[in-house]
Biopython code that builds the backbone (N, CA, C, O; Angstrom):
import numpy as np
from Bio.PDB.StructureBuilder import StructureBuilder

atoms = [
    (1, "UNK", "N", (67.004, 25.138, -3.813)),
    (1, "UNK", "CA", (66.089, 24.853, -2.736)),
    (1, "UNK", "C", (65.682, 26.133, -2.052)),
    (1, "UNK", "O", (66.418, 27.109, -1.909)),
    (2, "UNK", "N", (64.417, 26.028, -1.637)),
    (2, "UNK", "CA", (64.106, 27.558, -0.809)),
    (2, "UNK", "C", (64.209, 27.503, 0.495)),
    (2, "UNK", "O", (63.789, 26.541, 1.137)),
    (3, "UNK", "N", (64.713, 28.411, 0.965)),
    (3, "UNK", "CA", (64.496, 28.147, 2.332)),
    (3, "UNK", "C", (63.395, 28.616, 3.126)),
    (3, "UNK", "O", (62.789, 29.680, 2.994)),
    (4, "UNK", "N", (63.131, 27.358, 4.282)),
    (4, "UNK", "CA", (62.042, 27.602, 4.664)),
    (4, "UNK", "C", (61.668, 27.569, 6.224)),
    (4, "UNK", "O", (60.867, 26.967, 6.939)),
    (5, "UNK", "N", (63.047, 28.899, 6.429)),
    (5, "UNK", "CA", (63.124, 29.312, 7.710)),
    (5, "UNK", "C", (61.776, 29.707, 8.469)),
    (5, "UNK", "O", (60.603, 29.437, 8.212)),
    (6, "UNK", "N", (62.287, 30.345, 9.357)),
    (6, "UNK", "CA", (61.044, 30.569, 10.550)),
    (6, "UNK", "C", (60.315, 31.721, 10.046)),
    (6, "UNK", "O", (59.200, 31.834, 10.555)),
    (7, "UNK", "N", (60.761, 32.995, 8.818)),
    (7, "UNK", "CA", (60.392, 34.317, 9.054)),
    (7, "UNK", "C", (60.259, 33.868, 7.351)),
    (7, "UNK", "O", (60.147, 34.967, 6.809)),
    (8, "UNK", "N", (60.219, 32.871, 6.312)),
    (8, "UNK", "CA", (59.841, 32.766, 5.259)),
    (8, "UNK", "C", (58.197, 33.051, 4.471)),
    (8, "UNK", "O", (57.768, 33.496, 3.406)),
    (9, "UNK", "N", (57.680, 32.501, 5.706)),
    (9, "UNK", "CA", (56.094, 32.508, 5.004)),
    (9, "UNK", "C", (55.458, 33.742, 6.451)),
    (9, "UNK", "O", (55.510, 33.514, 7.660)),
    (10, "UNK", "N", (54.976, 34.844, 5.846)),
    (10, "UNK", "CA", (53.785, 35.918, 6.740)),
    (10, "UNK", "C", (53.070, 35.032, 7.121)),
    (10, "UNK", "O", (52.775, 33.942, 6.631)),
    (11, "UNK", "N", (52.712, 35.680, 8.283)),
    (11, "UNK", "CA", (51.366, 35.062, 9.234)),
    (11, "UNK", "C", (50.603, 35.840, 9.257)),
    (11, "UNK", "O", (50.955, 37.014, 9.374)),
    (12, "UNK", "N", (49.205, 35.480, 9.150)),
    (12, "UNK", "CA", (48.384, 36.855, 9.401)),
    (12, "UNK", "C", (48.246, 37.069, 10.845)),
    (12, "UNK", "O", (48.806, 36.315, 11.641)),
    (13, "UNK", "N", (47.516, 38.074, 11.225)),
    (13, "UNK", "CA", (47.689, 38.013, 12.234)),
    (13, "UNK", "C", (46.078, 37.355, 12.954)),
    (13, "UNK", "O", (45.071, 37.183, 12.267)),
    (14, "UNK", "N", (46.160, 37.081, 14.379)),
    (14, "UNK", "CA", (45.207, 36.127, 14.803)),
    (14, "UNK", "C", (43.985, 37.294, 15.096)),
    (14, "UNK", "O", (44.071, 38.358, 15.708)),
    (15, "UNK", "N", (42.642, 36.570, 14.309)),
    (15, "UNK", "CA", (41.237, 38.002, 14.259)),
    (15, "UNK", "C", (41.326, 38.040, 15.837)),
    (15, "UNK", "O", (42.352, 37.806, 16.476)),
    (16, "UNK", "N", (39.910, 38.420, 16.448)),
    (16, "UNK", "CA", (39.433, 38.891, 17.580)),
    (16, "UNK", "C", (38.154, 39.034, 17.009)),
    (16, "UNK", "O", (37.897, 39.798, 16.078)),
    (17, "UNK", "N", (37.183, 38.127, 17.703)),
    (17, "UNK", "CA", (35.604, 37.922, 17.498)),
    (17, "UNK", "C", (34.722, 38.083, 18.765)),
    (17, "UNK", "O", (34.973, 37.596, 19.867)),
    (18, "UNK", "N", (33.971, 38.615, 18.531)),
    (18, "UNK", "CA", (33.358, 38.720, 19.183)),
    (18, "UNK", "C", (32.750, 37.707, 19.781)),
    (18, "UNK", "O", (32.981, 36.817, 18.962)),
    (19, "UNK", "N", (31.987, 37.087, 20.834)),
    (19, "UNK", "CA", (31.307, 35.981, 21.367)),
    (19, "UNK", "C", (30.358, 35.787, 20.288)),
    (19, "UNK", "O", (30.658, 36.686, 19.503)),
    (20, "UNK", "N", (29.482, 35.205, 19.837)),
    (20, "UNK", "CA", (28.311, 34.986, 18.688)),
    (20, "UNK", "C", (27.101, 33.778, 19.429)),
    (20, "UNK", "O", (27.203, 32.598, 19.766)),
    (21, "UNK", "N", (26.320, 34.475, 19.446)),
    (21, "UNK", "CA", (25.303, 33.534, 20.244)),
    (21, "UNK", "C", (25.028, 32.490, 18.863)),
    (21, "UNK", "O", (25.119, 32.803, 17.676)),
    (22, "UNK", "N", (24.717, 31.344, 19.373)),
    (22, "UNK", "CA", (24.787, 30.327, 18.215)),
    (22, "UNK", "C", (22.972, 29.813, 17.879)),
    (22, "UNK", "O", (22.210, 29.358, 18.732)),
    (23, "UNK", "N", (22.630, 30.068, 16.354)),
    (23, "UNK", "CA", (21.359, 29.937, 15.674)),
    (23, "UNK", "C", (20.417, 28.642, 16.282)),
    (23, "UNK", "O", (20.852, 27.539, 15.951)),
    (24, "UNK", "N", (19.537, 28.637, 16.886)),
    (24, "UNK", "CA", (18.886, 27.312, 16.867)),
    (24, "UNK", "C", (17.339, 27.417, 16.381)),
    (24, "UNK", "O", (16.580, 28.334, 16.696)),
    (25, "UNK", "N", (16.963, 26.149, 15.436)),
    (25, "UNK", "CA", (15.709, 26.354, 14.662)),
    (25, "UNK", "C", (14.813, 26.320, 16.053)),
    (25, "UNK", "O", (14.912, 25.869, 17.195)),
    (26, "UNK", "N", (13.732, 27.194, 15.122)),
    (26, "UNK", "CA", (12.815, 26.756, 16.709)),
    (26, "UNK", "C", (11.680, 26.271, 15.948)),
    (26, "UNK", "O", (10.695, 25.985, 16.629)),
    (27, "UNK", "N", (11.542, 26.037, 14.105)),
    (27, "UNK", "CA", (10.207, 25.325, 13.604)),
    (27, "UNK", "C", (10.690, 24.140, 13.488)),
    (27, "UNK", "O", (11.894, 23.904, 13.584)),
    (28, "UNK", "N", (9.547, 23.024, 13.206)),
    (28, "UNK", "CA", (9.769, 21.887, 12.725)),
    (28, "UNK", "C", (10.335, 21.627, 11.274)),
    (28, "UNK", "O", (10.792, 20.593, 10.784)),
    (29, "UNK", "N", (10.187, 22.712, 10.814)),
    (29, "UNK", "CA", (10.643, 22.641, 9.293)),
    (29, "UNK", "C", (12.089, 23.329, 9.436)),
    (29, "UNK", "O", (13.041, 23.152, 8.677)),
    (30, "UNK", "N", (12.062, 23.884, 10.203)),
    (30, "UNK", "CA", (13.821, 24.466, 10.392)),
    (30, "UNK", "C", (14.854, 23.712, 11.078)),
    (30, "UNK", "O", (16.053, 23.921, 10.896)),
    (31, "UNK", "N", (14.319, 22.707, 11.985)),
    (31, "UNK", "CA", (15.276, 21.351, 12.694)),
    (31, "UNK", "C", (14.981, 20.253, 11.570)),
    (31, "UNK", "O", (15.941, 19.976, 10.851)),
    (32, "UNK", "N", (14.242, 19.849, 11.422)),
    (32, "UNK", "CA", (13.982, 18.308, 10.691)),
    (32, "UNK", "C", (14.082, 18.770, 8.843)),
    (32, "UNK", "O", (15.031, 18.144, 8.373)),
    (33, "UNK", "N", (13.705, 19.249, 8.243)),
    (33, "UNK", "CA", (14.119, 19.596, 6.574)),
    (33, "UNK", "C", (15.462, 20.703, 6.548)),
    (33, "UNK", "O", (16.135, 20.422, 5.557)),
    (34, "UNK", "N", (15.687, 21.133, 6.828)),
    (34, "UNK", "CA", (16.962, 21.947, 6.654)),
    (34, "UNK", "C", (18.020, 21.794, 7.170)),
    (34, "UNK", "O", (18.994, 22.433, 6.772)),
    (35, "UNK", "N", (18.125, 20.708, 8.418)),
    (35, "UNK", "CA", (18.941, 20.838, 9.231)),
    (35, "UNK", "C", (20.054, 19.622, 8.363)),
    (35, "UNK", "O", (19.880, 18.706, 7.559)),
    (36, "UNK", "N", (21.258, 20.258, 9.080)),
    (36, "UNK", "CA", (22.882, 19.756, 8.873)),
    (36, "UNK", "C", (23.363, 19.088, 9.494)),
    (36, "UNK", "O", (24.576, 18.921, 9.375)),
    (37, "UNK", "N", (22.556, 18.343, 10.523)),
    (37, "UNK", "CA", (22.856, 17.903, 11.759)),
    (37, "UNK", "C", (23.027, 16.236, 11.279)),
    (37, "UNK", "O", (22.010, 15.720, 10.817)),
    (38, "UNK", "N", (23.960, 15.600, 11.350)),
    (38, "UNK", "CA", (24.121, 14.126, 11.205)),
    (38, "UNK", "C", (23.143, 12.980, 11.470)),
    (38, "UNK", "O", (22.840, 12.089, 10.676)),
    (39, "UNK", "N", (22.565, 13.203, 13.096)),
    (39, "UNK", "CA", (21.964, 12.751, 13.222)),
    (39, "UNK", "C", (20.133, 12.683, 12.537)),
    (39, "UNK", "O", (19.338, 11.825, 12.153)),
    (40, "UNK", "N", (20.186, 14.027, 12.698)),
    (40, "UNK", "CA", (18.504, 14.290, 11.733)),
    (40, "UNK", "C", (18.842, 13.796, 10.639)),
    (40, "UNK", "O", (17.829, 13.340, 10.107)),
    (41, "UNK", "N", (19.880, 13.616, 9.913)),
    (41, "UNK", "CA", (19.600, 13.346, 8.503)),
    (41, "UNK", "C", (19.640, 11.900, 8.733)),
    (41, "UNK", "O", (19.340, 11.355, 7.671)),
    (42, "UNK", "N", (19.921, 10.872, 9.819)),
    (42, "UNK", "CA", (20.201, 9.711, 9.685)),
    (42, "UNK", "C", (18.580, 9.693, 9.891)),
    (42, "UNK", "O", (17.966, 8.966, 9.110)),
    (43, "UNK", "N", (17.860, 10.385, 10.817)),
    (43, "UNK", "CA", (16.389, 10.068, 10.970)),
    (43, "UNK", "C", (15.561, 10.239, 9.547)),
    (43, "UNK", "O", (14.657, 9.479, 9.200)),
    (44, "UNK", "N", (15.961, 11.205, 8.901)),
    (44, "UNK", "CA", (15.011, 11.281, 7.417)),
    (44, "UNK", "C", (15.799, 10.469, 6.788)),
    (44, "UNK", "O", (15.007, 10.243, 5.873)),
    (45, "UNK", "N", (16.470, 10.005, 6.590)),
    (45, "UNK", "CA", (16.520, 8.471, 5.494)),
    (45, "UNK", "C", (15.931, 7.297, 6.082)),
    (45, "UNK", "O", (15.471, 6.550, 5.217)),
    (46, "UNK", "N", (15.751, 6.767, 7.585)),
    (46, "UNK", "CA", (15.058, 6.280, 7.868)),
    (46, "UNK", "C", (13.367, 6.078, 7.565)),
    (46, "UNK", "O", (12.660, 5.124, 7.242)),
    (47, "UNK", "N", (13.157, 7.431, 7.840)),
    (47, "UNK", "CA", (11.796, 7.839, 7.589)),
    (47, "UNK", "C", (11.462, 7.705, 6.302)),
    (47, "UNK", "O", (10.536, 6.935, 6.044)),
    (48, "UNK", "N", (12.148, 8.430, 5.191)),
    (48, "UNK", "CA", (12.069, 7.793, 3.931)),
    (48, "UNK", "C", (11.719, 6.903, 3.474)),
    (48, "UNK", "O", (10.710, 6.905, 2.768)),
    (49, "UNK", "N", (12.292, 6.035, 3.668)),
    (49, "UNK", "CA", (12.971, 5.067, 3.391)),
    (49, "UNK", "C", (11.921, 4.143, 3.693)),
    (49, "UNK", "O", (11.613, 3.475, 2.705)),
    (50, "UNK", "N", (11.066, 3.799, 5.050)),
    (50, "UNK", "CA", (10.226, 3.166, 5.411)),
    (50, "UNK", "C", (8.719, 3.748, 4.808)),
    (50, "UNK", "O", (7.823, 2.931, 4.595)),
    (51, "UNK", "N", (8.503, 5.207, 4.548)),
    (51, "UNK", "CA", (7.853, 5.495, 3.489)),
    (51, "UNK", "C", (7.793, 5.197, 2.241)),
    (51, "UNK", "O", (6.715, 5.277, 1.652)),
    (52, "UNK", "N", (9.087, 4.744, 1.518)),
    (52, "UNK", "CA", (8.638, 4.242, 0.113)),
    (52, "UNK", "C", (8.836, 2.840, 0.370)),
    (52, "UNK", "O", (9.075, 2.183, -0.643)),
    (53, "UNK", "N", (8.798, 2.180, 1.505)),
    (53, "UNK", "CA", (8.870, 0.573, 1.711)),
    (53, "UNK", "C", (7.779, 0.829, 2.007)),
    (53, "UNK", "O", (7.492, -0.362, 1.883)),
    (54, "UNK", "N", (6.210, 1.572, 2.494)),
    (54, "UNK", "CA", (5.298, 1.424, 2.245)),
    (54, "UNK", "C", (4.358, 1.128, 0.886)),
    (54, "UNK", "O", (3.415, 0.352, 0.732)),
    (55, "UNK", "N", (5.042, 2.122, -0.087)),
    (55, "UNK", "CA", (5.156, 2.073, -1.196)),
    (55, "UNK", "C", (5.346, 0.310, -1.575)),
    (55, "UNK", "O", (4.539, -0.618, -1.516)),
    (56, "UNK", "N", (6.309, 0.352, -1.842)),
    (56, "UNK", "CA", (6.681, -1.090, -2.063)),
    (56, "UNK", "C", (5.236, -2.490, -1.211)),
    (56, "UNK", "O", (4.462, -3.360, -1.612)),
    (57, "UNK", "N", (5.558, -2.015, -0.238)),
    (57, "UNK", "CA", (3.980, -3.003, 0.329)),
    (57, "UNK", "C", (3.128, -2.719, -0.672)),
    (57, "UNK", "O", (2.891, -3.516, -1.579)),
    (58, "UNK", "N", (2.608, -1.558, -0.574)),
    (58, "UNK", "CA", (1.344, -1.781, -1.582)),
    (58, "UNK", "C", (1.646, -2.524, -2.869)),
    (58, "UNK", "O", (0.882, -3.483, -2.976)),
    (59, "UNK", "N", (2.499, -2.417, -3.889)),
    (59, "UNK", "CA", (2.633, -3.046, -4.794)),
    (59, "UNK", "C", (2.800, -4.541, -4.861)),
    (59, "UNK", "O", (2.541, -5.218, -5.856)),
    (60, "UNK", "N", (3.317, -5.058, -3.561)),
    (60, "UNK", "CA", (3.356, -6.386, -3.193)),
    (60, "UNK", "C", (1.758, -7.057, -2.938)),
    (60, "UNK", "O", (1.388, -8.231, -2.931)),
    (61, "UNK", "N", (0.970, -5.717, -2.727)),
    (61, "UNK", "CA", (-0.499, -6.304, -2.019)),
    (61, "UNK", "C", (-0.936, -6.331, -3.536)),
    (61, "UNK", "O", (-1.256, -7.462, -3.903)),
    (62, "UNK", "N", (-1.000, -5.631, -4.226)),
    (62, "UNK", "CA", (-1.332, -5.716, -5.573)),
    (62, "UNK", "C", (-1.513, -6.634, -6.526)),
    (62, "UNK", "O", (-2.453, -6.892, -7.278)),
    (63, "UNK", "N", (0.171, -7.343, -6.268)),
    (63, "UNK", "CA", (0.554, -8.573, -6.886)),
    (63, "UNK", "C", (-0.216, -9.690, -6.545)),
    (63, "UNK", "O", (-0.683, -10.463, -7.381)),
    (64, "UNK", "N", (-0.335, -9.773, -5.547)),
    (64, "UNK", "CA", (-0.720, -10.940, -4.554)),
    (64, "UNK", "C", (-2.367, -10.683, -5.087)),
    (64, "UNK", "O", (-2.741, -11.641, -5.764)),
    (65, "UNK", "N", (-3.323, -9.707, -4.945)),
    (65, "UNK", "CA", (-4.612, -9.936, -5.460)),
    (65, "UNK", "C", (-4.753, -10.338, -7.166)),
    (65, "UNK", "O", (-5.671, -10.979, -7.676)),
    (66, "UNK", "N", (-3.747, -9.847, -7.744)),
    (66, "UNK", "CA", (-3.739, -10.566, -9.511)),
    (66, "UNK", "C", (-3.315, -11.997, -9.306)),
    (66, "UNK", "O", (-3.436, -12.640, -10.349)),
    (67, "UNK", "N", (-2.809, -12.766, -8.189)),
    (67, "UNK", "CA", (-2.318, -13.977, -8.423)),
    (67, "UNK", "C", (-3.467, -14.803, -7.785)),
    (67, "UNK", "O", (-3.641, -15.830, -8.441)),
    (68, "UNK", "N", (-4.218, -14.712, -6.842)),
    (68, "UNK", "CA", (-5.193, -14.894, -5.964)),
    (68, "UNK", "C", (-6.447, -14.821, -6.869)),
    (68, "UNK", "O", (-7.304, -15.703, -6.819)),
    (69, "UNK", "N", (-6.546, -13.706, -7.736)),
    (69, "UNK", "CA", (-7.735, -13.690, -8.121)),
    (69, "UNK", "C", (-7.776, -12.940, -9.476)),
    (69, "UNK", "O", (-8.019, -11.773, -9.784)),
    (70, "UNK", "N", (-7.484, -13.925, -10.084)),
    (70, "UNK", "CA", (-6.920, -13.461, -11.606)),
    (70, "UNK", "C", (-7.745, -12.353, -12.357)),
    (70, "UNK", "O", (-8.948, -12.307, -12.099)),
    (71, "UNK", "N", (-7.330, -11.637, -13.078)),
    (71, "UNK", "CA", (-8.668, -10.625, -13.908)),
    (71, "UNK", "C", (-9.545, -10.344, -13.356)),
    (71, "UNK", "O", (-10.561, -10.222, -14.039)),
    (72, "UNK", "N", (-9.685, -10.054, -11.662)),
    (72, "UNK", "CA", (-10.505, -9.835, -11.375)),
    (72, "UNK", "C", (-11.042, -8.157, -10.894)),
    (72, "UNK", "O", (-12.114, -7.615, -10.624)),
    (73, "UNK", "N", (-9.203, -7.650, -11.005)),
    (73, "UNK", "CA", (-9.222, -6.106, -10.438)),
    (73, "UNK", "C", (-9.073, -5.482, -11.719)),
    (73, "UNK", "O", (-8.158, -6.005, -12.355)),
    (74, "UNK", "N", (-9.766, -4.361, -12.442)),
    (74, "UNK", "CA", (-9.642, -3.589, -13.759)),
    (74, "UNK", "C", (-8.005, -2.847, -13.240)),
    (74, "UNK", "O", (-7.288, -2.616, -14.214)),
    (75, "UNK", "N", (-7.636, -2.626, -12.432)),
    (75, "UNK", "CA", (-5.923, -1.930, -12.422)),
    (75, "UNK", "C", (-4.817, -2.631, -12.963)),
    (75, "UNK", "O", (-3.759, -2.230, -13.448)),
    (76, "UNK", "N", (-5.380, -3.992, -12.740)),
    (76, "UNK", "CA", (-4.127, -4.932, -12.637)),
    (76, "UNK", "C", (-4.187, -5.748, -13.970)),
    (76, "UNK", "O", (-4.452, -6.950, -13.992)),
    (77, "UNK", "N", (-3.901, -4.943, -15.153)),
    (77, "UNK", "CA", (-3.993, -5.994, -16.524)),
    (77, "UNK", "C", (-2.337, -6.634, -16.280)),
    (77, "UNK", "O", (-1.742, -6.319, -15.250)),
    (78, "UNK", "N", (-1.800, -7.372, -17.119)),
    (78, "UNK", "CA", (-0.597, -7.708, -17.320)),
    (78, "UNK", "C", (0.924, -7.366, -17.837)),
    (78, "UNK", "O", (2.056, -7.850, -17.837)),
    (79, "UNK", "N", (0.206, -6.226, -18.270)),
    (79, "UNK", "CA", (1.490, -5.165, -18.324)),
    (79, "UNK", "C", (1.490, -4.276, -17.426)),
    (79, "UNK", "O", (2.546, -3.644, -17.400)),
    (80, "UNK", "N", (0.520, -3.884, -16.467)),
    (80, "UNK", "CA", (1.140, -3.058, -14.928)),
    (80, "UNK", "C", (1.548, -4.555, -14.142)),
    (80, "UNK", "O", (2.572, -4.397, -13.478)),
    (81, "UNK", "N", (1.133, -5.619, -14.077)),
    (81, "UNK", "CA", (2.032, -6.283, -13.227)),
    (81, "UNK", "C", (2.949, -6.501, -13.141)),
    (81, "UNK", "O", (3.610, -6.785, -12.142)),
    (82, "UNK", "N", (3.295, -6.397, -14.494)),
    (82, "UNK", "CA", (5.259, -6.866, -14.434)),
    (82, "UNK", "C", (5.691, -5.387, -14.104)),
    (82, "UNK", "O", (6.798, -5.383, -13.566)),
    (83, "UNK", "N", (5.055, -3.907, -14.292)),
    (83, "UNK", "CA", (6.009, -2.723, -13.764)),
    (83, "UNK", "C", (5.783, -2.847, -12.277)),
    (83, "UNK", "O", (6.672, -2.428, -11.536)),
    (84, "UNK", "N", (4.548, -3.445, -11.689)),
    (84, "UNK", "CA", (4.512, -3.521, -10.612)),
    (84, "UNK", "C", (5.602, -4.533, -9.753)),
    (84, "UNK", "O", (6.022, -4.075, -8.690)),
    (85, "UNK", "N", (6.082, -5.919, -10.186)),
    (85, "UNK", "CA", (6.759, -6.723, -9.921)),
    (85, "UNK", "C", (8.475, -5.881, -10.238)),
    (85, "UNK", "O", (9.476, -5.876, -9.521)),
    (86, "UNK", "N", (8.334, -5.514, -11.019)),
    (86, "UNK", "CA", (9.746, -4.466, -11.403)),
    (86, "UNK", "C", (10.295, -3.319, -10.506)),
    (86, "UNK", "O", (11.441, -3.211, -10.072)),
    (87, "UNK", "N", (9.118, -2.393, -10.298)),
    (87, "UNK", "CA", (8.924, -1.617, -9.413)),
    (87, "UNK", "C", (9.196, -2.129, -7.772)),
    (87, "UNK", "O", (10.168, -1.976, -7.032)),
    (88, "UNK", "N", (8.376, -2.545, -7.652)),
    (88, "UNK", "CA", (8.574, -3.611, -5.923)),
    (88, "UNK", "C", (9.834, -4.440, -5.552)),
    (88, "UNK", "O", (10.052, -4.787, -4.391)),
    (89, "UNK", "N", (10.941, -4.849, -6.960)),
    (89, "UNK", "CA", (11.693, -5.329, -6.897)),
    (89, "UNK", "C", (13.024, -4.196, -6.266)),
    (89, "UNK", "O", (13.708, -4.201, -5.242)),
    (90, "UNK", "N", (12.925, -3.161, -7.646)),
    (90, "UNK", "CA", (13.927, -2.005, -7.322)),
    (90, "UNK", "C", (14.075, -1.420, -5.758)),
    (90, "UNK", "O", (15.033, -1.236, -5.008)),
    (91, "UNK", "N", (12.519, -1.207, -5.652)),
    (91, "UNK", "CA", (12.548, 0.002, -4.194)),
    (91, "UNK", "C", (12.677, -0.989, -3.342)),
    (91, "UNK", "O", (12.852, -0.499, -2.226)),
    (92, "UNK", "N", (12.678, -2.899, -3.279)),
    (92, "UNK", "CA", (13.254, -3.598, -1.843)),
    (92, "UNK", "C", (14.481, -3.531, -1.855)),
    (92, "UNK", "O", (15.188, -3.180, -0.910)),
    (93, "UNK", "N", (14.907, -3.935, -3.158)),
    (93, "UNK", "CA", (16.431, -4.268, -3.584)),
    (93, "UNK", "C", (17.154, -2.539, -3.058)),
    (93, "UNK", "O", (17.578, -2.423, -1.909)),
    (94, "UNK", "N", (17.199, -1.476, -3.920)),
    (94, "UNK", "CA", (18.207, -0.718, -4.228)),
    (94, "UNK", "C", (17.779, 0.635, -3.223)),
    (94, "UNK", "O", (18.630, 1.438, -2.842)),
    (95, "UNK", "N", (16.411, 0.737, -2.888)),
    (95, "UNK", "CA", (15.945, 2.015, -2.082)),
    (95, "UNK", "C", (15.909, 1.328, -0.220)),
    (95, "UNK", "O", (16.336, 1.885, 0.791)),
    (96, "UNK", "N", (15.356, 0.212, -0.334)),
    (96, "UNK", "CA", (15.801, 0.199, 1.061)),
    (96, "UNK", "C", (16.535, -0.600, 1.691)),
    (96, "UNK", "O", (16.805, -0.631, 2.892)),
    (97, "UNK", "N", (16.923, -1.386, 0.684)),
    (97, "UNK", "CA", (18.694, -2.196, 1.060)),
    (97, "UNK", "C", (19.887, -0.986, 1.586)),
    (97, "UNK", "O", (20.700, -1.023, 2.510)),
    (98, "UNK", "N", (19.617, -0.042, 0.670)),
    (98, "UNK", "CA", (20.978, 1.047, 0.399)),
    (98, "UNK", "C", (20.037, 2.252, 1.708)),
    (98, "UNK", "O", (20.850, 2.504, 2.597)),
    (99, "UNK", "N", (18.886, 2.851, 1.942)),
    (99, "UNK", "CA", (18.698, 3.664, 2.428)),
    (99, "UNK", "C", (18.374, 3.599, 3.711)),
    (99, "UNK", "O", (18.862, 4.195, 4.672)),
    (100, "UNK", "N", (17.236, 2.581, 3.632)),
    (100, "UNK", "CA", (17.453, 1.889, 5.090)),
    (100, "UNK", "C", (18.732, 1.642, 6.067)),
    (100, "UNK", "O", (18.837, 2.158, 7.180)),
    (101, "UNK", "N", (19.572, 0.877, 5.546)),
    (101, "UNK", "CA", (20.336, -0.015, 6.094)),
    (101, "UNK", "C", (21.652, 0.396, 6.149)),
    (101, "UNK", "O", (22.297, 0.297, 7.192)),
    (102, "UNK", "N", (22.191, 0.920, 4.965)),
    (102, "UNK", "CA", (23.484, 1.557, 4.979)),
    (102, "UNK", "C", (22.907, 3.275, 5.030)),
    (102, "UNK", "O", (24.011, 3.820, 5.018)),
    (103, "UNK", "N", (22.149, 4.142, 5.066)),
    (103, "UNK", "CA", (22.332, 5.611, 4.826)),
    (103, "UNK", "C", (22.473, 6.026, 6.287)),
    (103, "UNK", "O", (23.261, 6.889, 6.673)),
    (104, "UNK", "N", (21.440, 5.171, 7.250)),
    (104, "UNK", "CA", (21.374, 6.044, 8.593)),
    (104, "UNK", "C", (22.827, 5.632, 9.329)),
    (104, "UNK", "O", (23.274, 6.427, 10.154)),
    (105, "UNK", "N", (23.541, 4.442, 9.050)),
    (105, "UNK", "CA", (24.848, 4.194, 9.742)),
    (105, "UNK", "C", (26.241, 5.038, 8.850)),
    (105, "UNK", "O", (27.321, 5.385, 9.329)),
    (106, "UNK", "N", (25.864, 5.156, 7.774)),
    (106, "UNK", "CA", (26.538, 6.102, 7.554)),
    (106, "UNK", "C", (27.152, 7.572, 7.860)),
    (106, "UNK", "O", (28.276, 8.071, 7.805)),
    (107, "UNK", "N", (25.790, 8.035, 8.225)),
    (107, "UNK", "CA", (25.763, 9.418, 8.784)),
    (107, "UNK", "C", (26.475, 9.413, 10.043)),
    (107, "UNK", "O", (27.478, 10.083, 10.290)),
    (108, "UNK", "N", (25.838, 8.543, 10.889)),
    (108, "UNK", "CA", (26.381, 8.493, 12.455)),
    (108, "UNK", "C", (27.842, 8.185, 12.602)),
    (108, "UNK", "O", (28.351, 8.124, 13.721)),
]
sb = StructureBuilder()
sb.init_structure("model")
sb.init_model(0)
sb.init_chain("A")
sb.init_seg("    ")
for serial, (resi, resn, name, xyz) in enumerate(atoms, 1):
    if name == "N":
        sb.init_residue(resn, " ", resi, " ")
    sb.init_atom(name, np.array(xyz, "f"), 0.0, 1.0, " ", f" {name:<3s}", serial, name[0])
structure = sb.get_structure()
């Protein structure tokens, strides 16, 4: 067994620092995109998040004019509707179930 008296393990010794005035962004791109701060990041997943749930609206508005008014929009043949219905499914389900809802309570 080792012993693991009082004078076993060196200590370094304790620094001496100087005071350090502490960094604050003063752009918008240096507080809100770069920043480390818990709370800002709970605000950009929010923000996100309700940005590609815009996303998602539109594809829902999409759907809804191919069902309303069949063949009537040249975008909307039947194989973009189902990526569209696929698409609109994922980003309600998995982007703003998870980013919305659980990312900003996470952070905080």
């Amino acid at each position: 067994m080792a012993d693991h008296g009082q004078h076993s393990v060196p200590h370094a010794p304790v620094g001496e620092f100087d005071d350090m005035e502490l960094v604050h962004p003063k752009t918008f791109i240096g507080k809100y995109v770069w920043s480390q701060d818990a709370k800002v990041i709970a605000i950009q997943y929010g923000v996100t998040a309700i940005a590609i749930g815009l996303v998602a609206l539109v594809l829902s508005i999409l759907m809804r004019l191919q069902l309303g008014f069949p063949n009537t929009f040249a975008l909307i043949d039947p194989a973009s509707y189902l990526q569209y219905v696929t698409m609109h499914g994922m980003i309600m389900v998995v982007y703003l179930l998870t980013a919305l809802f659980l990312g900003p309570s996470a952070t905080t």
